[in-house]
C-alpha positions as CSV (number, residue, x, y, z in Angstrom):
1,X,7.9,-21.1,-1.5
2,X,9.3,-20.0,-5.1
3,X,12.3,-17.7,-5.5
4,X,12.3,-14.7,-7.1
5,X,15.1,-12.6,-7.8
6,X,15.0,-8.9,-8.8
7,X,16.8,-6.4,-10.4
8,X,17.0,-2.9,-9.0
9,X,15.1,-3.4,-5.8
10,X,15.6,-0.3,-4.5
11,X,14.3,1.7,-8.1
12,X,10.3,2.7,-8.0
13,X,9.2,-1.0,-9.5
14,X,11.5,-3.4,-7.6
15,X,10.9,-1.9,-4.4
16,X,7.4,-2.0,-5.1
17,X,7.4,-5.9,-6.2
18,X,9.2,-6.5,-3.3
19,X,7.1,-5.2,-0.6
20,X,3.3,-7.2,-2.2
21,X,5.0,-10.1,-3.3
22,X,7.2,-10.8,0.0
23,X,4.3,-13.1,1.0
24,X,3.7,-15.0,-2.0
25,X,7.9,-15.0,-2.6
26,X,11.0,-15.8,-0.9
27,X,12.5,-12.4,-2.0
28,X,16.1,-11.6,-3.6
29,X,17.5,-9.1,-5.7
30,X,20.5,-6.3,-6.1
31,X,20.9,-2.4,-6.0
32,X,22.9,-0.2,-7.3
33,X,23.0,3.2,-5.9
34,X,19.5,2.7,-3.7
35,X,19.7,0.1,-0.8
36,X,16.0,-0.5,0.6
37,X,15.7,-1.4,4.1
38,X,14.2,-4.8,4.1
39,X,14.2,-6.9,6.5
40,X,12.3,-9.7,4.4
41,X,14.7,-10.1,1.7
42,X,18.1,-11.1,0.7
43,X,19.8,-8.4,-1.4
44,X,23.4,-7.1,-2.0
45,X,25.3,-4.5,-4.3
46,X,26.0,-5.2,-8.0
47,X,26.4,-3.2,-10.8
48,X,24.7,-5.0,-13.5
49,X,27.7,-4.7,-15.9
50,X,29.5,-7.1,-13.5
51,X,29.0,-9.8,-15.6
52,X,31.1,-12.3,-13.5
53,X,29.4,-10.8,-10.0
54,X,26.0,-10.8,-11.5
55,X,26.4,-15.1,-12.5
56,X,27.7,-15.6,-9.0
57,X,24.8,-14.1,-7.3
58,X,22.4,-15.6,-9.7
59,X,24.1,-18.9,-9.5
60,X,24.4,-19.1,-5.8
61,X,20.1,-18.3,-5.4
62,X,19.2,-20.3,-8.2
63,X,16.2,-18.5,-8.7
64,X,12.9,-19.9,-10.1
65,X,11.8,-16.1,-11.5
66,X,14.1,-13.2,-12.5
67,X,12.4,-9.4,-13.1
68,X,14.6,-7.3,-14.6
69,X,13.8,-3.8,-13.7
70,X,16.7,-2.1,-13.6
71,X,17.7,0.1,-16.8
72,X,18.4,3.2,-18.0
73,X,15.3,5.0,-18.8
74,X,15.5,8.5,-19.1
75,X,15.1,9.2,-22.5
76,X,16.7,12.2,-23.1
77,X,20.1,11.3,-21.6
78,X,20.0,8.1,-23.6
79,X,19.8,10.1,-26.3
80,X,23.4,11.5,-25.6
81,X,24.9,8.5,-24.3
82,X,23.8,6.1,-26.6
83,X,26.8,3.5,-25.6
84,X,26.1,3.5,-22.3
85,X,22.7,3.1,-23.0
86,X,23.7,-0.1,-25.4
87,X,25.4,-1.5,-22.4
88,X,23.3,-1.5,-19.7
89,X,19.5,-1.7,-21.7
90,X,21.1,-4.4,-24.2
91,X,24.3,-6.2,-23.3
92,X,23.8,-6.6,-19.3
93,X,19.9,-7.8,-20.5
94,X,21.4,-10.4,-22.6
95,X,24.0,-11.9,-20.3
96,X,21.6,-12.1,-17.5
97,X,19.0,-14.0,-20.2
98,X,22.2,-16.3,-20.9
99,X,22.4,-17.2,-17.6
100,X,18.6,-17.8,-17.2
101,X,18.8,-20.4,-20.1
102,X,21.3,-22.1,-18.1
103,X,19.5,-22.0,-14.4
104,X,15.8,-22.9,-16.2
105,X,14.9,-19.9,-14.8
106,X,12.0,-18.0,-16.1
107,X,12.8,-14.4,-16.6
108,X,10.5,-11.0,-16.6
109,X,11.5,-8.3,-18.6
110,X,10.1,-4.7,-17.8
111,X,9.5,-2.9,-21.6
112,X,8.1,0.4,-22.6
113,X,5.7,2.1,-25.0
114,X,8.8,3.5,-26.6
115,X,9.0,0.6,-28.9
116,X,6.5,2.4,-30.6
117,X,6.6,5.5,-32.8
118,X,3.5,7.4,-31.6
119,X,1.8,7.6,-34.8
120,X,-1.6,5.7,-34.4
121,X,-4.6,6.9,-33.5
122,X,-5.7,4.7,-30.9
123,X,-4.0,3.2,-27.4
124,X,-1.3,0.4,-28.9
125,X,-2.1,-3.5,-28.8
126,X,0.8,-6.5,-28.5
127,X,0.3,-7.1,-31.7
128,X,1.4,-3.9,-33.4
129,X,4.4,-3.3,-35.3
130,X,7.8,-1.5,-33.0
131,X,9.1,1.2,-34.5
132,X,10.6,3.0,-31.8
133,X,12.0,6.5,-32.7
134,X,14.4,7.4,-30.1
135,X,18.1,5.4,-28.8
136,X,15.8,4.6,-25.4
137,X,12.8,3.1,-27.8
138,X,15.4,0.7,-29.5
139,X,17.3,-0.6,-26.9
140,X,14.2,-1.4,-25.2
141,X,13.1,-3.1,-28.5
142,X,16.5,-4.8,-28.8
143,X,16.3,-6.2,-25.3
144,X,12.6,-8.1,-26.0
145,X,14.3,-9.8,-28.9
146,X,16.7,-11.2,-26.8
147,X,14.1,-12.3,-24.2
148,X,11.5,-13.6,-26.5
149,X,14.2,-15.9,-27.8
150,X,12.9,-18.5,-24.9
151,X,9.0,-18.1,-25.5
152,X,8.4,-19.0,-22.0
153,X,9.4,-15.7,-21.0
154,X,7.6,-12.5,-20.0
155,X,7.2,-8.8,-21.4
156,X,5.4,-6.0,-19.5
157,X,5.2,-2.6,-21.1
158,X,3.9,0.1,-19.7
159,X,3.3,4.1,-20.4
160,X,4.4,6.3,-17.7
161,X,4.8,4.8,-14.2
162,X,4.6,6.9,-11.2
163,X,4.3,6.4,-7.6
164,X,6.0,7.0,-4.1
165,X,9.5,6.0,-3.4
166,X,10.4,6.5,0.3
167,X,12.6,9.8,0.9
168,X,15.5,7.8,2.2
169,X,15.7,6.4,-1.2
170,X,14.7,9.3,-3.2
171,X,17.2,11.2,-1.6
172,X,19.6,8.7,-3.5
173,X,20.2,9.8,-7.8
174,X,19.0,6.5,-9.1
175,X,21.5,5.3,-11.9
176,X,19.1,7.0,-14.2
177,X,19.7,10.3,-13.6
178,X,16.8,11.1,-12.2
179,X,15.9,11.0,-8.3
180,X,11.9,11.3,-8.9
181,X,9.1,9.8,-10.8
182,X,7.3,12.6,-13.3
183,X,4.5,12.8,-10.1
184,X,6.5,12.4,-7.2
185,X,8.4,15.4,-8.7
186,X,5.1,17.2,-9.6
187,X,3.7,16.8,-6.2
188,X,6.7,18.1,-4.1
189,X,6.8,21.1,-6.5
190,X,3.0,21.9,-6.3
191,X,3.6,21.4,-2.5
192,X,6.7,24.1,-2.4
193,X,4.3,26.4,-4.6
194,X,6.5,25.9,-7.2
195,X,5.9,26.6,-10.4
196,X,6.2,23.9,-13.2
197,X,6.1,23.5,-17.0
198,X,3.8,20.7,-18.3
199,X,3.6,19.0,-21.7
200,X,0.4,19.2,-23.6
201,X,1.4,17.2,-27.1
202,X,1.8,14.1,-25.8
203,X,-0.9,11.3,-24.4
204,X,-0.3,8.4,-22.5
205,X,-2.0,5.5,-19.9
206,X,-0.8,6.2,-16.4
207,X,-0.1,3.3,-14.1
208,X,0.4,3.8,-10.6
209,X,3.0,1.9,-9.8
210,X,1.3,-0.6,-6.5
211,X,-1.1,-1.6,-9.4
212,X,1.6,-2.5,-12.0
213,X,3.4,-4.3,-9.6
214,X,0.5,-6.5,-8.8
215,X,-0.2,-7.0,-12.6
216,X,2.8,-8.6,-12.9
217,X,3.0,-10.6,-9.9
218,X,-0.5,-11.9,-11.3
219,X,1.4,-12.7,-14.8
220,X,4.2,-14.7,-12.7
221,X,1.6,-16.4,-10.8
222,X,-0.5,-17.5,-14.0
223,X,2.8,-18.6,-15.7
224,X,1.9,-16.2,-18.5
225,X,4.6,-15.6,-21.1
226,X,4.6,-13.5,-24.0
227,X,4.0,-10.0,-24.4
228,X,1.7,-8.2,-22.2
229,X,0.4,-4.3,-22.0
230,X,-0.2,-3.2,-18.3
231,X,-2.2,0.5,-17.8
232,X,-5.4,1.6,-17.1
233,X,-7.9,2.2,-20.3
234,X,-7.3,6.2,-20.7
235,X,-5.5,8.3,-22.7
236,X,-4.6,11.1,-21.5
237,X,-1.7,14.4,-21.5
238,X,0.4,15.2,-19.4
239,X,-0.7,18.5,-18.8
240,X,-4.3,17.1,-18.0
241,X,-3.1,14.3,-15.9
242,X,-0.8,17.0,-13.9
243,X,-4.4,18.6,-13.7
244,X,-6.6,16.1,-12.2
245,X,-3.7,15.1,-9.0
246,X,-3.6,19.0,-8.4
247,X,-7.6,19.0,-7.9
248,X,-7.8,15.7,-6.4
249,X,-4.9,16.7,-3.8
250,X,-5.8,20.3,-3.4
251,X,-2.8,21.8,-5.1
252,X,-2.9,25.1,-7.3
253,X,-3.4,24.8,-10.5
254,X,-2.2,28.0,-11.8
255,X,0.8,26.5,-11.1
256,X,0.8,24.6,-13.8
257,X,2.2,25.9,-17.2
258,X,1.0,24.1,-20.3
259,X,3.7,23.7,-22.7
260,X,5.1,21.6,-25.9
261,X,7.9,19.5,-25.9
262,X,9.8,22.0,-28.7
263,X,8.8,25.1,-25.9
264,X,10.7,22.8,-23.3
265,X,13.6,22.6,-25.3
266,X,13.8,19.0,-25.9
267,X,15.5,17.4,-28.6
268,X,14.5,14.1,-28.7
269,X,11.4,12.7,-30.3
270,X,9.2,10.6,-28.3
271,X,5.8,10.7,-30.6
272,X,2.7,11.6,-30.1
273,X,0.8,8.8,-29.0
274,X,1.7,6.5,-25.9
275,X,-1.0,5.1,-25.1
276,X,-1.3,1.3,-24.5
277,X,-4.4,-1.1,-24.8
278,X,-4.7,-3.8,-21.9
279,X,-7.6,-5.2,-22.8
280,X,-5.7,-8.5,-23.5
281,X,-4.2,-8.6,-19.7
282,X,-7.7,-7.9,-18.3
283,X,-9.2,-10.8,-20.6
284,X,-6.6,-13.7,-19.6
285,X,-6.1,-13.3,-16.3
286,X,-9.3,-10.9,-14.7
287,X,-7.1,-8.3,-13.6
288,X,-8.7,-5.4,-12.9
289,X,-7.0,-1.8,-12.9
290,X,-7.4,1.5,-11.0
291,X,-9.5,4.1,-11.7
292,X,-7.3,7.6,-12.1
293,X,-9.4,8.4,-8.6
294,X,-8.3,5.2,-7.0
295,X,-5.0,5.1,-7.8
296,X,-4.4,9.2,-6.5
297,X,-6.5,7.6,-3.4
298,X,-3.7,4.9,-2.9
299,X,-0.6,7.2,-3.9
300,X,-2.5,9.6,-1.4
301,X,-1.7,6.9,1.3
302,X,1.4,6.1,0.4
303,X,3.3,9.4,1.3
């Protein structure tokens, strides 16, 4: 049985990975701040600025597939920390890359539809200029560069992932600032009867998290390299998406306030329009997504 390593196995993705590809996989990986309970893999602590720990880890499992989904991805405090942003979306990316080269090791890089400004009129394709607007958008764009310098290796964007996270790691402030996924957070508000201010000028492709996980493990399994898109066809706000889990869960919807991003006070510009086409995932390799329905179904299961 292959190897494979990841990064950040106790964020929203890597825990994910970890728990459907634990029978296809002999699973490894690090935390930071969030140690799962598994008892199928082999993980331990790092920071993934430790450059010297990080190459002894890596070293020692020798690892025939690396996914790197650790990073710092909330957007707005990128904005404000833009070195510490550099360090751990760019630098710690490259050294890890460095050390793939030397372990022939393919590696998996998790991207964004921040690499894109938001400007066109229809859902992104590969193939489509970057021209990411924000500190988060670029160091995300900086970091493919580095991995596309082996073509072998593997980039999987994505729009806004959500999903369940058990509450013994939720609990935990990931190293993102940010203990929740924009749903997770919605639902536990909606729960609480809380009310809660929702975007309305921005569209995106939702991807439940189970079902991006398993697109990638079908990329890894293919041997696919390249860049890859990875979300359901729709395009949709945030406000409406907020919308249709209320109904489908049973939530009130007057709970939810429409809003702009200006009216919420944010400073930093996202764009309008991130929305990504997977038609190119769903021709190669037959993977078939979710419905909006059957991915509410399977979060509804999860918690």
């Amino acid at each position: 049985m292959k190897k494979l390593f990841i990064f950040g196995v106790g964020g929203l993705l890597g825990y994910r990975i970890s728990t459907l590809a634990k029978n296809k996989f002999e699973i490894y990986g690090t935390y930071n701040k969030r140690k799962p309970l598994f008892d199928f893999a082999k993980i331990e602590k790092l920071n993934i600025l430790d450059n010297e720990k990080t190459s002894k880890i890596l070293t020692r499992v020798n690892p025939d597939y690396v996914i790197i989904t650790s990073a710092l991805s909330n957007v707005d405090y990128c904005e404000l920390h833009k070195e510490e942003a550099e360090k751990i979306n760019v630098n710690a990316v490259k050294k890890i890359f460095e050390l793939c080269e030397k372990l022939n090791c393919k590696l998996i890089h998790i991207s964004s539809d921040s690499v894109f400004d938001g400007t066109k009129e229809s859902p992104y394709v590969e193939e489509d200029i970057p021209n990411p607007l924000n500190i988060y958008g670029k160091t995300k764009l900086n970091s493919e560069k580095i991995i596309l310098q082996n073509p072998n290796n593997l980039i999987v964007r994505a729009s806004v992932l959500y999903g369940w996270l058990p509450h013994y790691l939720r609990n935990i402030s990931s190293s993102s600032m940010k203990n929740n996924n924009f749903v997770q957070w919605l639902i536990e508000n909606l729960k609480n009867n809380k009310k809660v201010n929702i975007i309305t000028d921005e569209n995106s492709s939702p991807i439940l998290v189970n079902d991006f996980a398993r697109s990638i493990i079908k990329l890894i399994e293919g041997n696919f390299k390249g860049i890859y898109h990875s979300s359901p066809p729709m395009e949709i706000s945030r406000f409406n998406f907020s919308i249709k889990i209320a109904n489908y869960l049973g939530y009130d919807i007057k709970l939810i306030n429409p809003v702009t991003n200006k009216e919420l006070g944010r400073n930093v510009n996202t764009g309008k329009n991130k929305c990504l086409n997977s038609n190119k995932i769903s021709k190669e390799t037959g993977f078939k997504f979710l419905n909006l329905n059957e991915s509410i179904e399977e979060l509804k299961k999860d918690f």
